[in-house]
C-alpha positions as CSV (number, residue, x, y, z in Angstrom):
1,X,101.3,37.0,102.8
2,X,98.2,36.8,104.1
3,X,99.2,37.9,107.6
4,X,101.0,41.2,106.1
5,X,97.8,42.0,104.6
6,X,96.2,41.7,108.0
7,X,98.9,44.6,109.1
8,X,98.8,46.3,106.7
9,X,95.1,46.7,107.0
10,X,95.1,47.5,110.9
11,X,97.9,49.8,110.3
12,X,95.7,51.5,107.9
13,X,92.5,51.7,109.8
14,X,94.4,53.0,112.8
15,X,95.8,55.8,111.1
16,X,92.1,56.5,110.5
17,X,90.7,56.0,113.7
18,X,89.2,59.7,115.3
19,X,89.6,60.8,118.7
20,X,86.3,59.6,119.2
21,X,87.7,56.4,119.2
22,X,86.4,54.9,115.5
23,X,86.9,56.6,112.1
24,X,83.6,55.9,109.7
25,X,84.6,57.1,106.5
26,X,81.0,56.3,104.8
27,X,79.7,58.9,107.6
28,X,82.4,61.6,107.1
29,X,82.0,61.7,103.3
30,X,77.9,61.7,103.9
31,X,77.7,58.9,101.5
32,X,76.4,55.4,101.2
33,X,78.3,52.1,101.4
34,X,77.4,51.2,97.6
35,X,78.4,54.4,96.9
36,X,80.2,54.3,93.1
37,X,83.2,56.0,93.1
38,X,81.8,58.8,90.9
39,X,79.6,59.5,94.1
40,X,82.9,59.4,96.6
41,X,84.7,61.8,94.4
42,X,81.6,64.2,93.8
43,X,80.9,64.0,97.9
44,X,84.6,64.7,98.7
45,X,85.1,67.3,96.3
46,X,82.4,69.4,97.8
47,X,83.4,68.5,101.1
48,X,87.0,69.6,100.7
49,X,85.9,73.0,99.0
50,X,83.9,73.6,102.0
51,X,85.9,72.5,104.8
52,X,89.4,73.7,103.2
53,X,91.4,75.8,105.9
54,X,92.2,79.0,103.4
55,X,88.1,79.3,103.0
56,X,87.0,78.3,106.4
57,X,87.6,80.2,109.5
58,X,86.1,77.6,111.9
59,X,89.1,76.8,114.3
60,X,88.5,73.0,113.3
61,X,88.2,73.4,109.9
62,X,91.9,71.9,109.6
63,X,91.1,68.9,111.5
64,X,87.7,68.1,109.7
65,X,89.7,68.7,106.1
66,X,92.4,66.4,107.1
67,X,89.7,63.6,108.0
68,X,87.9,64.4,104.8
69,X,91.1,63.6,102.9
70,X,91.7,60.5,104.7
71,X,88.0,59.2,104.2
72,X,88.4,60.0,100.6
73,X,92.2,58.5,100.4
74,X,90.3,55.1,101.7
75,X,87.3,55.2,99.8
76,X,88.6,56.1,96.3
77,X,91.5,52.8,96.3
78,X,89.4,49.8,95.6
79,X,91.7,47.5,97.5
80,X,91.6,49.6,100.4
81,X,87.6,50.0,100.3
82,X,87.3,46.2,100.1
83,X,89.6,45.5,103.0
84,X,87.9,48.4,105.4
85,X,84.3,47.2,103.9
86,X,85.4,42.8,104.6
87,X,86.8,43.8,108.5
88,X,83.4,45.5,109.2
89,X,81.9,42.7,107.9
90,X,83.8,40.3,109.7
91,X,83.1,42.5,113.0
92,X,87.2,43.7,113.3
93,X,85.8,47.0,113.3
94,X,83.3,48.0,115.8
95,X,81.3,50.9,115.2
């Protein structure tokens, strides 16, 4: 069991992962890692309205939407959060 949650979790964390090479949800969302999920939802909310492809012309509005959605989609599951928050902990995730 414990080693399916493993890859699960690096399956989900490399779906995330940028071109750049690392995916910081925390940082794409603009909020802070005790953020309440009240302060997650408000950020991406905001974030989405802006960055939405039918009211944003920028070329890469599309691309930033999508990875606005997926920091949110992480963020908001508590299970998820914990996981991402314990492998940076544990150094897994280098950023």
């Amino acid at each position: 069991m414990r080693a399916a949650a493993w890859l699960l979790v690096v399956m989900l964390v490399a779906d995330f992962v940028s071109a750049a090479g690392r995916f910081e949800p925390y940082k794409v969302l603009g909020v802070h890692r005790r953020a309440t999920a009240q302060e997650i939802r408000k950020a991406y909310k905001a974030m989405a309205r802006e960055w939405h492809p039918d009211k944003n012309s920028d070329p890469g509005a599309e691309e930033r939407f999508i990875e606005i959605t997926k920091a949110y989609e992480l963020l908001s599951d508590p299970e998820r959060r914990r996981n991402y928050d314990n492998k940076v902990e544990e150094g897994y995730l280098h950023f």
